[in-house]
mmCIF file as gemmi writes it, N, C-alpha and C atoms, coordinates in Angstrom:
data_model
loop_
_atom_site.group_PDB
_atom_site.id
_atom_site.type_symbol
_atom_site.label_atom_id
_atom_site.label_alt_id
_atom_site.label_comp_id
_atom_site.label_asym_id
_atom_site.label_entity_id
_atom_site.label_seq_id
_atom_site.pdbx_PDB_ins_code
_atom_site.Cartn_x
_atom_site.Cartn_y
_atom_site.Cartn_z
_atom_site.occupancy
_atom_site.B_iso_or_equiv
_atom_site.pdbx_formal_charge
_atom_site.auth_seq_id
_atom_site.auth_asym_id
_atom_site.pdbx_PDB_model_num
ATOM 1 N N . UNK Axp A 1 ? -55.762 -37.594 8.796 1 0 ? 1 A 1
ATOM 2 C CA . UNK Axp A 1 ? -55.935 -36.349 8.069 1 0 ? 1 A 1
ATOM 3 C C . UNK Axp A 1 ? -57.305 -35.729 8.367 1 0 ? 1 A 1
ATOM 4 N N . UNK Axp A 2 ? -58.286 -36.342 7.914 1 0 ? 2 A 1
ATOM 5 C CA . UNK Axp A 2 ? -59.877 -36.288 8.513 1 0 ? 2 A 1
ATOM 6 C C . UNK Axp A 2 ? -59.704 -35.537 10.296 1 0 ? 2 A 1
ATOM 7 N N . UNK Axp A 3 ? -58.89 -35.983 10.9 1 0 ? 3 A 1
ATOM 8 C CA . UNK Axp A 3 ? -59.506 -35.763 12.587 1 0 ? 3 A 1
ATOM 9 C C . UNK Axp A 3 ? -58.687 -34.562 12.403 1 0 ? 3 A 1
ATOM 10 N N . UNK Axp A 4 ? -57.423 -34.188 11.662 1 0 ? 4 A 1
ATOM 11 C CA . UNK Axp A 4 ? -56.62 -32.561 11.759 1 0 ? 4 A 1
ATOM 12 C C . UNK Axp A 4 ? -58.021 -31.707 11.097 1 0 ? 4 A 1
ATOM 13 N N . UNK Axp A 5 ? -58.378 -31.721 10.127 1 0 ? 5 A 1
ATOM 14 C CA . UNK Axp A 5 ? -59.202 -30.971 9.723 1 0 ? 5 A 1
ATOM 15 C C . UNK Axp A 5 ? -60.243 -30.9 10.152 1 0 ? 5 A 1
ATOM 16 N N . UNK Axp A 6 ? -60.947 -31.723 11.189 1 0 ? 6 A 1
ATOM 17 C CA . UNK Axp A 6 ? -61.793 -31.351 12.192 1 0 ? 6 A 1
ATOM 18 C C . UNK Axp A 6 ? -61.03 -30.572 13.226 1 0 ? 6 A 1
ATOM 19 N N . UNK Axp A 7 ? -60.218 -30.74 13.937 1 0 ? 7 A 1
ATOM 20 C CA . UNK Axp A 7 ? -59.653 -30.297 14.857 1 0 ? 7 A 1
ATOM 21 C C . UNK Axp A 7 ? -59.543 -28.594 13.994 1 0 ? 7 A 1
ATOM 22 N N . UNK Axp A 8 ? -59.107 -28.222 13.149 1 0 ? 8 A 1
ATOM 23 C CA . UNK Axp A 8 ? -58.745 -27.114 12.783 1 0 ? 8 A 1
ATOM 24 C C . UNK Axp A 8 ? -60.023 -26.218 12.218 1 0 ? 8 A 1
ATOM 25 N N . UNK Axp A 9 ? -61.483 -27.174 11.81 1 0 ? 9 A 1
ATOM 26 C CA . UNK Axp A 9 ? -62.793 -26.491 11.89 1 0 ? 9 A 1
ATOM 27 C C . UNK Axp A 9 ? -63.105 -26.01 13.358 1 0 ? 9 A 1
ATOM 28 N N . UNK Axp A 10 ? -63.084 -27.274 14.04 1 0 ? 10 A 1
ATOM 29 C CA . UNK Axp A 10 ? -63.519 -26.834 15.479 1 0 ? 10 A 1
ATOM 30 C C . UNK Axp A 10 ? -62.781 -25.61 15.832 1 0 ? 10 A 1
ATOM 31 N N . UNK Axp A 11 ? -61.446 -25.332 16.055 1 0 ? 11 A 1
ATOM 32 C CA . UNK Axp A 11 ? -60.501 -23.665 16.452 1 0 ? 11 A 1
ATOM 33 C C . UNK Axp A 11 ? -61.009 -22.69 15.702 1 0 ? 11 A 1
ATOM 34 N N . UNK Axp A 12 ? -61.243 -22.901 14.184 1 0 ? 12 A 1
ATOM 35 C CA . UNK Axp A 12 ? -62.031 -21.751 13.641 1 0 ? 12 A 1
ATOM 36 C C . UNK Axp A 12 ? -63.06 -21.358 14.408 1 0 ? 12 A 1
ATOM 37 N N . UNK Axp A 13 ? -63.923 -21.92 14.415 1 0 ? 13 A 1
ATOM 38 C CA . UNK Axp A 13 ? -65.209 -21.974 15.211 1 0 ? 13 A 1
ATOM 39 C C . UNK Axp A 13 ? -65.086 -21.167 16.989 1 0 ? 13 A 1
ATOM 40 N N . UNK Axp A 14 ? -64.31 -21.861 17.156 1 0 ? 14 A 1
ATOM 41 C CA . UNK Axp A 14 ? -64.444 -21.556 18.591 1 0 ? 14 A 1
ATOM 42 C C . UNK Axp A 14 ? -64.108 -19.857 18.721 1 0 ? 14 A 1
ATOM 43 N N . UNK Axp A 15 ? -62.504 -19.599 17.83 1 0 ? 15 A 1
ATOM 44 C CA . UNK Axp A 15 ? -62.357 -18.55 17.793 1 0 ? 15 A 1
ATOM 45 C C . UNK Axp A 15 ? -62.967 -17.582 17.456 1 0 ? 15 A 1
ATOM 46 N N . UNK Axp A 16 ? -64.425 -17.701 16.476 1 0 ? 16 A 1
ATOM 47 C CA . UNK Axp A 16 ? -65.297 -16.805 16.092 1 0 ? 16 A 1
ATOM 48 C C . UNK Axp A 16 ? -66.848 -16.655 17.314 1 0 ? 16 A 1
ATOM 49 N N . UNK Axp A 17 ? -66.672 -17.594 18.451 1 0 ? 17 A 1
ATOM 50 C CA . UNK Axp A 17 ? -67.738 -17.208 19.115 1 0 ? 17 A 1
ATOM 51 C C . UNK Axp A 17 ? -67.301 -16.509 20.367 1 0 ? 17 A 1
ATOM 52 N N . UNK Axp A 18 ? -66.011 -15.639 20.313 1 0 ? 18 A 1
ATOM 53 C CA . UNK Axp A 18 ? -65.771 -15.01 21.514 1 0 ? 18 A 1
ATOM 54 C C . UNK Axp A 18 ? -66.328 -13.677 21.363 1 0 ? 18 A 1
ATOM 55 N N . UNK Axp A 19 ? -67.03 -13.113 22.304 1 0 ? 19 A 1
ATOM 56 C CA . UNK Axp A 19 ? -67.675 -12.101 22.558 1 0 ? 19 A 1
ATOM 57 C C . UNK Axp A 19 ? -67.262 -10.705 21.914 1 0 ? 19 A 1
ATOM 58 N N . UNK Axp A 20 ? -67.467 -10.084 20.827 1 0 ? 20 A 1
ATOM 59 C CA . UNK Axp A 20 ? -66.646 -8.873 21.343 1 0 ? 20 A 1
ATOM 60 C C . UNK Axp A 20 ? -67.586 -7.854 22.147 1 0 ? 20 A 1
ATOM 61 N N . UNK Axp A 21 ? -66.26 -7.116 22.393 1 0 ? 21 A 1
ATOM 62 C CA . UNK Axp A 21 ? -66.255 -6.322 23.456 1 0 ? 21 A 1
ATOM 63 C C . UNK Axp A 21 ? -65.735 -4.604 22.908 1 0 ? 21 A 1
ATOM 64 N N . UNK Axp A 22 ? -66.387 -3.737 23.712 1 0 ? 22 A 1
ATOM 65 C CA . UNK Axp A 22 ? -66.223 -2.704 23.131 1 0 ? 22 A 1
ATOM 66 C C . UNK Axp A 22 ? -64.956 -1.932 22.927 1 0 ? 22 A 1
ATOM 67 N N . UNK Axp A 23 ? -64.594 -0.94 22.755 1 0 ? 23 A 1
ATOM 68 C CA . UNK Axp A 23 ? -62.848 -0.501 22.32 1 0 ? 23 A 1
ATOM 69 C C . UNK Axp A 23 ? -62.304 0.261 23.81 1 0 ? 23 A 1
ATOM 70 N N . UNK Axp A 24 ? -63.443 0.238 24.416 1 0 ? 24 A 1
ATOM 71 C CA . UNK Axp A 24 ? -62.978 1.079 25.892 1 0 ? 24 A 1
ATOM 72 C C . UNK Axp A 24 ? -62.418 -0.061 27.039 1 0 ? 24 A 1
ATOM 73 N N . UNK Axp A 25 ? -63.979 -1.24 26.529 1 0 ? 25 A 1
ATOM 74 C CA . UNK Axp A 25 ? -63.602 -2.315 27.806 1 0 ? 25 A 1
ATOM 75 C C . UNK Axp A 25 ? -62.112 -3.151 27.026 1 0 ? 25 A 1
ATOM 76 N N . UNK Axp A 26 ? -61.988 -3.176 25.86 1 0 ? 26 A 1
ATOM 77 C CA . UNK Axp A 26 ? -60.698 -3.973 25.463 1 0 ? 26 A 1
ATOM 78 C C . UNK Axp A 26 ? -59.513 -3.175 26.303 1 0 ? 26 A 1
ATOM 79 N N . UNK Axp A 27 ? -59.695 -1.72 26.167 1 0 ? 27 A 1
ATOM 80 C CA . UNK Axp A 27 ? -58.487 -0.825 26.693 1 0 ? 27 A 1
ATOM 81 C C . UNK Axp A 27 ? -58.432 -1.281 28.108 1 0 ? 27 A 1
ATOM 82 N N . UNK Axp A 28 ? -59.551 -0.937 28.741 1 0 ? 28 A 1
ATOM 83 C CA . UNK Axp A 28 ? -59.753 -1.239 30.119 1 0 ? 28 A 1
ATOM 84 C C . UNK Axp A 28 ? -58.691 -2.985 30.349 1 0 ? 28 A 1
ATOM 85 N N . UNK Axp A 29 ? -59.307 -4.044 29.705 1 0 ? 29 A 1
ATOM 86 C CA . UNK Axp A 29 ? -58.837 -5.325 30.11 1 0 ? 29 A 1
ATOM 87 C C . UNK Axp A 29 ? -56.835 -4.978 29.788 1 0 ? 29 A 1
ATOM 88 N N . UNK Axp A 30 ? -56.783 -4.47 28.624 1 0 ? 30 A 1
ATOM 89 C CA . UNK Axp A 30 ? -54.91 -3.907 28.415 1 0 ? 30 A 1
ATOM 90 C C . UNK Axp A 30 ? -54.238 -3.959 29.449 1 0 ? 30 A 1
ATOM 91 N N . UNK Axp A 31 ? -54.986 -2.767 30.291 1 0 ? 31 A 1
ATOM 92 C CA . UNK Axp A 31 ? -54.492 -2.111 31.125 1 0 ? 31 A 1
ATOM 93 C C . UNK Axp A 31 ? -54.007 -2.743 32.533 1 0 ? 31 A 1
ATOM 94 N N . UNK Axp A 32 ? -55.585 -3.627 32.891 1 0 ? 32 A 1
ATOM 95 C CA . UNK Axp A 32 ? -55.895 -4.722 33.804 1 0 ? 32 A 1
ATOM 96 C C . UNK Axp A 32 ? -54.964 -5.725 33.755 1 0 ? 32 A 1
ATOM 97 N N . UNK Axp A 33 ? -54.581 -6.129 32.563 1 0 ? 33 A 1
ATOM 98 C CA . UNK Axp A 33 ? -53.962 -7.577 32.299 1 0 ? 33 A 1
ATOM 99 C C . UNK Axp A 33 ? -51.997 -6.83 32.151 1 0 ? 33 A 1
ATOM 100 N N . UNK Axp A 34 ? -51.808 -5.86 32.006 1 0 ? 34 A 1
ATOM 101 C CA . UNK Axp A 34 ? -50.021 -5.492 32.047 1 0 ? 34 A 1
ATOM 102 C C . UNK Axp A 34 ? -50.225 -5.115 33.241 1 0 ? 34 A 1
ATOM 103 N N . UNK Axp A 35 ? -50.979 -4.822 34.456 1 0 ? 35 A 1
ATOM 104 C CA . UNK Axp A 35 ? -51.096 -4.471 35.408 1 0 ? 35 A 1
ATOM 105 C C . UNK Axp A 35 ? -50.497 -5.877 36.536 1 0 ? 35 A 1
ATOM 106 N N . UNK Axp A 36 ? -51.516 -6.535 35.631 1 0 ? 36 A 1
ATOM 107 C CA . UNK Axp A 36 ? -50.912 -7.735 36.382 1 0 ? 36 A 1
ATOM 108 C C . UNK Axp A 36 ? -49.947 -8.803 36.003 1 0 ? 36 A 1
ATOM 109 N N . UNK Axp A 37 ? -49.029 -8.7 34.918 1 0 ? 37 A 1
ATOM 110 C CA . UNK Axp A 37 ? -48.139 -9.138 34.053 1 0 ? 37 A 1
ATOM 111 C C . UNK Axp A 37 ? -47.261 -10.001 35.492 1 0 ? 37 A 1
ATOM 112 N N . UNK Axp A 38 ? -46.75 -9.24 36.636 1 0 ? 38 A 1
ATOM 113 C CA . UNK Axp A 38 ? -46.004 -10.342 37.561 1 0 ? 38 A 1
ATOM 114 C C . UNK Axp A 38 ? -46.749 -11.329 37.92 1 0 ? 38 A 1
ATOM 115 N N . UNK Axp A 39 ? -48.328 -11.601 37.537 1 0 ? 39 A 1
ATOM 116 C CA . UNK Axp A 39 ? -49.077 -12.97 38.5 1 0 ? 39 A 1
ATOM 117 C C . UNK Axp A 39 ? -49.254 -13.97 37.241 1 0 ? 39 A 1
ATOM 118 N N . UNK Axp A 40 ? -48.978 -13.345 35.969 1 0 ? 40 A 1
ATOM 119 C CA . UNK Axp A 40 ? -48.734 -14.324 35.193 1 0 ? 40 A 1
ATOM 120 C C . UNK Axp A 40 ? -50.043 -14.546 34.231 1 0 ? 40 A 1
ATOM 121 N N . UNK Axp A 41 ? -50.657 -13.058 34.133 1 0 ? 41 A 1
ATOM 122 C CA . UNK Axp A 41 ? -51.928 -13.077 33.651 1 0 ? 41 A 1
ATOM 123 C C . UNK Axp A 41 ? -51.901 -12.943 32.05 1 0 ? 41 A 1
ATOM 124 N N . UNK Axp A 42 ? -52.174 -13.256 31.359 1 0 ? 42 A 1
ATOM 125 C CA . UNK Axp A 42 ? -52.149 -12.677 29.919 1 0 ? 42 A 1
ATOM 126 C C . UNK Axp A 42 ? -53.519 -12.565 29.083 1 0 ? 42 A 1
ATOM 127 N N . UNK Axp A 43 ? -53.043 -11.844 28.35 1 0 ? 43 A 1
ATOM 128 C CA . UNK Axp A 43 ? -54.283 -10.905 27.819 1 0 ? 43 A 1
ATOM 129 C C . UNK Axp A 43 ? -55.544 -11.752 27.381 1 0 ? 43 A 1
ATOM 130 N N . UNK Axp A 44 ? -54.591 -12.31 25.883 1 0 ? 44 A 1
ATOM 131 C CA . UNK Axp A 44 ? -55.725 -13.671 24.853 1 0 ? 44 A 1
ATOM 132 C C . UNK Axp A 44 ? -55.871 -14.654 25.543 1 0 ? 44 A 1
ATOM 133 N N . UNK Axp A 45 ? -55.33 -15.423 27.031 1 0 ? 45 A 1
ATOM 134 C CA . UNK Axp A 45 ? -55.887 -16.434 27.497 1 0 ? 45 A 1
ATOM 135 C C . UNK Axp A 45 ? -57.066 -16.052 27.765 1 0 ? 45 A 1
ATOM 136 N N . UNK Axp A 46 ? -56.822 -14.357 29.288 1 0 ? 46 A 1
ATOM 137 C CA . UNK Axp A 46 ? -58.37 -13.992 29.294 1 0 ? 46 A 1
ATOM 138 C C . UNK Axp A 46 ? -59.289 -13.733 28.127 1 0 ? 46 A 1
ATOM 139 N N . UNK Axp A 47 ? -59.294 -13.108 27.198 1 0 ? 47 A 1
ATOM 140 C CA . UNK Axp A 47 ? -60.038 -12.923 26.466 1 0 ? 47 A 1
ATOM 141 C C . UNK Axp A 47 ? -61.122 -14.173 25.837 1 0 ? 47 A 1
ATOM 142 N N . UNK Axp A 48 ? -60.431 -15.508 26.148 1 0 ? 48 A 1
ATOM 143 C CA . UNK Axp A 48 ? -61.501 -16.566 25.939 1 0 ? 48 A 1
ATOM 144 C C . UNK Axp A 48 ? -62.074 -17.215 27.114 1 0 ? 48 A 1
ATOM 145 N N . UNK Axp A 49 ? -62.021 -16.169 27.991 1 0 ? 49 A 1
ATOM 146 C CA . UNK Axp A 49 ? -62.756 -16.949 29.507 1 0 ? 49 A 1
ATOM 147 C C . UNK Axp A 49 ? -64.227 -15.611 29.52 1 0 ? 49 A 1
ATOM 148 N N . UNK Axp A 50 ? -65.289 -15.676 28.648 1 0 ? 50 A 1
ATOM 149 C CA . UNK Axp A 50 ? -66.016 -14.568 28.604 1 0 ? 50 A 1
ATOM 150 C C . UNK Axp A 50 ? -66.197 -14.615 29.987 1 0 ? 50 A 1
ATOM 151 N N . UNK Axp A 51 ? -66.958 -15.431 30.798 1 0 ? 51 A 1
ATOM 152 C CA . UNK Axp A 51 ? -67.086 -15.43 32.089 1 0 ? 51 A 1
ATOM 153 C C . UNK Axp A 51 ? -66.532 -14.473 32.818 1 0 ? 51 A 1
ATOM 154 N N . UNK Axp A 52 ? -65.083 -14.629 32.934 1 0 ? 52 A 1
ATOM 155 C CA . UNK Axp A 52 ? -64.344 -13.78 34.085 1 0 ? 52 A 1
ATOM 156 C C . UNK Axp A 52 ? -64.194 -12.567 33.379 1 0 ? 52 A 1
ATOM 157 N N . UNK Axp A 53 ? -63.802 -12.581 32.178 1 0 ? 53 A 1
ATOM 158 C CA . UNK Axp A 53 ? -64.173 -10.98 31.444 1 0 ? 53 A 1
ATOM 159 C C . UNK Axp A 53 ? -65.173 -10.113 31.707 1 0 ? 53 A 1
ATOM 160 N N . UNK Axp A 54 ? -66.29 -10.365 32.322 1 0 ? 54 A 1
ATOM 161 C CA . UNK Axp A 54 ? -68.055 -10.272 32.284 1 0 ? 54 A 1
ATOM 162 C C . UNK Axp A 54 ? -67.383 -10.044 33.388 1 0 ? 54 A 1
ATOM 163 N N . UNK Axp A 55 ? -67.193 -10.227 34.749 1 0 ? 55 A 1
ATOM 164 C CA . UNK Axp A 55 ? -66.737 -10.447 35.904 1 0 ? 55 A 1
ATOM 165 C C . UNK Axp A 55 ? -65.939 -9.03 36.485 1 0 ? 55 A 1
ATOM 166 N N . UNK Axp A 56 ? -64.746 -8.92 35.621 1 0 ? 56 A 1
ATOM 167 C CA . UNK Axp A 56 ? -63.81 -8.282 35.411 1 0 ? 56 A 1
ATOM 168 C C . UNK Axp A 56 ? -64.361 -6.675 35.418 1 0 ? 56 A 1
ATOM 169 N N . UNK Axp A 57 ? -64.857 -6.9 34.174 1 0 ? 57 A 1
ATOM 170 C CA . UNK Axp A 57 ? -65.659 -5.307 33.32 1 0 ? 57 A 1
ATOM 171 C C . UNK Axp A 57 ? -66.466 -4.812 34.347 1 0 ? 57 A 1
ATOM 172 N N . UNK Axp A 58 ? -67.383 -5.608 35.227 1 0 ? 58 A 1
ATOM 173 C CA . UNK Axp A 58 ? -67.891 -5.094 35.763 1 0 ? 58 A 1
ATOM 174 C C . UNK Axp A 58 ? -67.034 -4.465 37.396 1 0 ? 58 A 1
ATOM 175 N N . UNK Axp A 59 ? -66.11 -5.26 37.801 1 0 ? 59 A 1
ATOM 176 C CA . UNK Axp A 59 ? -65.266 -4.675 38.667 1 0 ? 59 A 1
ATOM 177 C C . UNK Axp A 59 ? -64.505 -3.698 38.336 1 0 ? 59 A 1
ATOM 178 N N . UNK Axp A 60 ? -64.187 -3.288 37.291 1 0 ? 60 A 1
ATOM 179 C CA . UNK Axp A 60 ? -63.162 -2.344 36.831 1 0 ? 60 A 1
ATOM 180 C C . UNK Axp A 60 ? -63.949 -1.061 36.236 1 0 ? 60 A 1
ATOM 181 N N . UNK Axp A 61 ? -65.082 -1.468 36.255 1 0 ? 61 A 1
ATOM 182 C CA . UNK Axp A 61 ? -66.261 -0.095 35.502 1 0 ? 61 A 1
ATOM 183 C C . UNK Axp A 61 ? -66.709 0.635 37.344 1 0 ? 61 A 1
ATOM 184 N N . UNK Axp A 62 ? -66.932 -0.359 37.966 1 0 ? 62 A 1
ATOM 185 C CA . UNK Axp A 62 ? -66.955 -0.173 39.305 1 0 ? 62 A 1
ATOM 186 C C . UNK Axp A 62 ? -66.22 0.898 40.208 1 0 ? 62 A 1
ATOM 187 N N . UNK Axp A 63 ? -65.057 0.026 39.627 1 0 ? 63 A 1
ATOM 188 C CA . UNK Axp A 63 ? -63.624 0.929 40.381 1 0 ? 63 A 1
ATOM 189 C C . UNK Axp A 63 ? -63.843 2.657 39.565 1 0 ? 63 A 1
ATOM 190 N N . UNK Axp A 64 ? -63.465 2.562 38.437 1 0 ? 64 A 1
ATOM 191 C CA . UNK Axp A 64 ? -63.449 2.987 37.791 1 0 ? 64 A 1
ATOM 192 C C . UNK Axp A 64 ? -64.171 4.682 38.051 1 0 ? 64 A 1
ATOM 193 N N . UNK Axp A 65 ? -65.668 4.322 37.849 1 0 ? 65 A 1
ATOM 194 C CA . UNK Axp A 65 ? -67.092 5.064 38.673 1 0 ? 65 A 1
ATOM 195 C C . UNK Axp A 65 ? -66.758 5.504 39.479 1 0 ? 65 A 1
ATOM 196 N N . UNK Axp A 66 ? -66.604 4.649 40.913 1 0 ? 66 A 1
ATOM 197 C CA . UNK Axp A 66 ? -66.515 5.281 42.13 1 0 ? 66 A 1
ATOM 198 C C . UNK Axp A 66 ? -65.349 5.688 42.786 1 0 ? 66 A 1
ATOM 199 N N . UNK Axp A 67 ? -64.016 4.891 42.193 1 0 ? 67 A 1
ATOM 200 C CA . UNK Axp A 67 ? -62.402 5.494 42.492 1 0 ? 67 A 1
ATOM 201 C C . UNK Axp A 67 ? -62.322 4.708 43.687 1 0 ? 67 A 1
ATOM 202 N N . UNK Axp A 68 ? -62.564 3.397 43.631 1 0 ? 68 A 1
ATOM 203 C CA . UNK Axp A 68 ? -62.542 3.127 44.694 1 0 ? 68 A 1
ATOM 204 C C . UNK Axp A 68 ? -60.734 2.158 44.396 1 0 ? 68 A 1
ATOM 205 N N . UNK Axp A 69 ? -60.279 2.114 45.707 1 0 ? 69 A 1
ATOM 206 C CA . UNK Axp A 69 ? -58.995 1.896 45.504 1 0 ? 69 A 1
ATOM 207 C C . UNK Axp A 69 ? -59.153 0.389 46.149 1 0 ? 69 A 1
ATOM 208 N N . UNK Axp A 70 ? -58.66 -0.43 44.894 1 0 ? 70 A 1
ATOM 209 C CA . UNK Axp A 70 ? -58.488 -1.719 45.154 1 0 ? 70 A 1
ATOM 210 C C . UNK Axp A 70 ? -57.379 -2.192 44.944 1 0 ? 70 A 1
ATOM 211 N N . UNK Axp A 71 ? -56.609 -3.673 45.42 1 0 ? 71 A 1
ATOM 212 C CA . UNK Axp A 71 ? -55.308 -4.179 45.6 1 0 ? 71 A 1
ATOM 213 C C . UNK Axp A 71 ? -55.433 -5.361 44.62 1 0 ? 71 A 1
ATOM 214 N N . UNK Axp A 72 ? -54.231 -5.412 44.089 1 0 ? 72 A 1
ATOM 215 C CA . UNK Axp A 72 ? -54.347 -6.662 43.844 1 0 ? 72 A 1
ATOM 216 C C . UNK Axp A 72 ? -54.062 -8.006 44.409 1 0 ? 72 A 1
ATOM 217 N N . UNK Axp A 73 ? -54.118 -7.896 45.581 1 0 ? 73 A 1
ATOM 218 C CA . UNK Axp A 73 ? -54.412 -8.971 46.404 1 0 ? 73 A 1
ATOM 219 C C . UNK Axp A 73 ? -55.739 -9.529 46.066 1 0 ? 73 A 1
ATOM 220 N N . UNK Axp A 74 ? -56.994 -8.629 45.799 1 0 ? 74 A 1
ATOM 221 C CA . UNK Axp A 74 ? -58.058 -8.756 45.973 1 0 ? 74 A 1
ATOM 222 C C . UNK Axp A 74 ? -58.649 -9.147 44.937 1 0 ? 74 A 1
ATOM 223 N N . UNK Axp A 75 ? -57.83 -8.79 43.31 1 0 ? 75 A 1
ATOM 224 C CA . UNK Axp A 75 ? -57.972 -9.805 42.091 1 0 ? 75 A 1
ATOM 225 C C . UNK Axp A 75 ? -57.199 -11.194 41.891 1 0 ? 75 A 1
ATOM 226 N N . UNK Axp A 76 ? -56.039 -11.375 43.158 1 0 ? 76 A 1
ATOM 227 C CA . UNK Axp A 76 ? -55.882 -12.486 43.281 1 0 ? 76 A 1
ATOM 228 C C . UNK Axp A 76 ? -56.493 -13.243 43.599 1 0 ? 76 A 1
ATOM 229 N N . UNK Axp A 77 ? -57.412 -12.495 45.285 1 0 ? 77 A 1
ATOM 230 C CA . UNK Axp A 77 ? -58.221 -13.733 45.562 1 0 ? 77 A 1
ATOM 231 C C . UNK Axp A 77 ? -59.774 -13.616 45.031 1 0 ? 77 A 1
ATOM 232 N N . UNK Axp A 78 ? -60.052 -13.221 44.042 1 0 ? 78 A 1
ATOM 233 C CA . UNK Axp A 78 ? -61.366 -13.031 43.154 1 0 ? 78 A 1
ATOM 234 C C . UNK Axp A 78 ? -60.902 -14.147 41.894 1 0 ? 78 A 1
ATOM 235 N N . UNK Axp A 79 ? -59.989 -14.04 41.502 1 0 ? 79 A 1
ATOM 236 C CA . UNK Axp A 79 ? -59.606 -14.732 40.275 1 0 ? 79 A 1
ATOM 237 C C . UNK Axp A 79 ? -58.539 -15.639 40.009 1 0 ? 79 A 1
């Protein structure tokens, strides 16, 4: 009983130190992540990898800026 109720402090916990993120870059990741719905990407897994999120935002603010036309071949082999 003791180790469930650790186990279920620790998920609280964890779930409260994920980054947020602003209402544009959340839209932005939406968009990113049904974009790529055939490679099997989903939204809330990313959302607890801040890393590749951080990663992401900045490739897609990138694109974004300059219109530059990227494949997703190229977030396959990035991610």
């Amino acid at each position: 009983m003791f180790d469930t109720i650790q186990k279920t402090i620790a998920n609280r916990h964890k779930k409260k130190t994920i980054k947020k993120i602003s209402t544009e870059e959340n839209e932005i990741l939406k968009i990113f992540c049904n974009s790529l719905k055939n490679i099997g990407c989903n939204y809330f897994n990313l959302l607890k990898q801040q890393s590749k999120i951080k990663h992401i935002l900045q490739c897609l603010h990138l694109i974004k800026s300059n219109k530059f036309n990227i494949t997703l071949f190229f977030f396959n082999q990035t991610f």
